[in-house]
N, C-alpha and C positions, 0 to 999 in steps of 0.2 A: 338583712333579711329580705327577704321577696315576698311582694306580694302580689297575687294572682285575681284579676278583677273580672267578672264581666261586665259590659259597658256596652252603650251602644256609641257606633263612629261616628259622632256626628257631623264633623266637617276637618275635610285640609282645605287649607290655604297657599297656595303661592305668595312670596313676598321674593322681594329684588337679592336677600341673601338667606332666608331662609324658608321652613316649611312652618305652617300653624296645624297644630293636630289639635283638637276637641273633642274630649269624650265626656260621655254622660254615665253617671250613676242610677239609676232609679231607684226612688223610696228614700225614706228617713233612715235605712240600716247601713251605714258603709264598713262593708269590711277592709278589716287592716287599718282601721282609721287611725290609728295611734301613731305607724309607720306612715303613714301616708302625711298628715300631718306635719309632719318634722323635712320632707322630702322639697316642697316648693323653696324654690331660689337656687335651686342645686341642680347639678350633673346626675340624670337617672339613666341607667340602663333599659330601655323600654323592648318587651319583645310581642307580638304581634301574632298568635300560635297560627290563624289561617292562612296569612300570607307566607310565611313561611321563608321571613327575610334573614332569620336571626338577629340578635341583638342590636339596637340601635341606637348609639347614644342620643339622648333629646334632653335639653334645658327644661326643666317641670316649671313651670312660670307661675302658675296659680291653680289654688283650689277653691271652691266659691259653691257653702253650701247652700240650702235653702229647705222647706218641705216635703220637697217633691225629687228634689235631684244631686247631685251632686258632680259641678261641672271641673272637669281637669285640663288644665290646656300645657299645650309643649309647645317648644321650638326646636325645630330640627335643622342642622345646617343644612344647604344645598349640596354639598361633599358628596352626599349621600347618595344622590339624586336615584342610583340606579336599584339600592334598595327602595326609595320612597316611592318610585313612580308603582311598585310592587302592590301599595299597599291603599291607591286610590278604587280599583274597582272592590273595597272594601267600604268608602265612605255610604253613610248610611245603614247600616250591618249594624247586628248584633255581637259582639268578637270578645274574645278572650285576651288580656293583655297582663304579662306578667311584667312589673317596675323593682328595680332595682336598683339602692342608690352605688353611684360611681365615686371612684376615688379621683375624679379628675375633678378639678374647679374651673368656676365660668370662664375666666380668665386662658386655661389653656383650651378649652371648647371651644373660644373665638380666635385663639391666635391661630395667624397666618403665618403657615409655617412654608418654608420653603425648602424645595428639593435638593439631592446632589444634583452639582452639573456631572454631565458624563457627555462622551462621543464614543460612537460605537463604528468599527472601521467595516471594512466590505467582506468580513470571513465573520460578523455578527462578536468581536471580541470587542468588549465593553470596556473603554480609556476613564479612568478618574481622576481627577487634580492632583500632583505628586503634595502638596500640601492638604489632602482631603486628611482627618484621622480616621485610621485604620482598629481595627480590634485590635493586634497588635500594641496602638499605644492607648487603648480604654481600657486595658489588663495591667499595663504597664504603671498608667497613671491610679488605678484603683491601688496599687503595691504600694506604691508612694504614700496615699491618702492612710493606711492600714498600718506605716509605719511611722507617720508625725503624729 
């Protein structure tokens, strides 16, 4: 279920591999608390209505209430980088953010994953390792798994 917050922005962060995002709640009422609550340590789907980045995954790291506020902080990979640079003439702001949790875990949120290799020759047609697996054998080997 999603929840839809308003919040003020109150700080990104630069770090060597990721982003820090900090938002504030105001007052003693936090809507969605119930959902929001169960979300830190997890993969959130974060979306950002004024920038206008669409969804972004970020690590919900902590919620940390108190009388006056209620602070959320993220971590955002650097991946990202060309949504997040979207969403710093927002720090400070008052902004709309809808969170959603992700079916992904922290574990695949940090792994580094690598690419196909490819070469691409001089008419722009794109070479792939004759050992690369093709759809072809990811149809092939799903028949297999459907029939043991």
């Amino acid at each position: 279920m999603a929840a839809k917050l308003n919040v003020l922005f109150k700080k990104i962060q630069k770090d060597d591999k990721k982003e820090v995002l900090m938002f504030h709640v105001q007052g003693d009422d936090l809507p969605h608390a119930d959902e929001l609550l169960k979300m830190p340590g997890s993969i959130t789907m974060l979306n950002m209505e004024e920038a206008e980045v669409g969804e972004i995954g970020a690590e919900f790291v902590s919620i940390q209430r108190d009388h006056k506020k209620t602070v959320l902080k993220f971590h955002i990979k650097r991946d990202t980088e060309s949504k997040v640079n979207k969403l710093y003439p927002f720090a400070g702001s008052n902004v709309s953010i809808t969170l959603q949790p992700s079916q992904m875990s922290i574990e695949e949120f940090y792994e580094e994953r690598e690419g196909i290799e490819y070469t691409v020759d001089g008419s722009g047609n794109v070479e792939v390792n004759d050992n690369q697996m093709n759809m072809d054998d990811v149809e092939s080997e799903a028949k297999l798994q459907r029939v043991k």
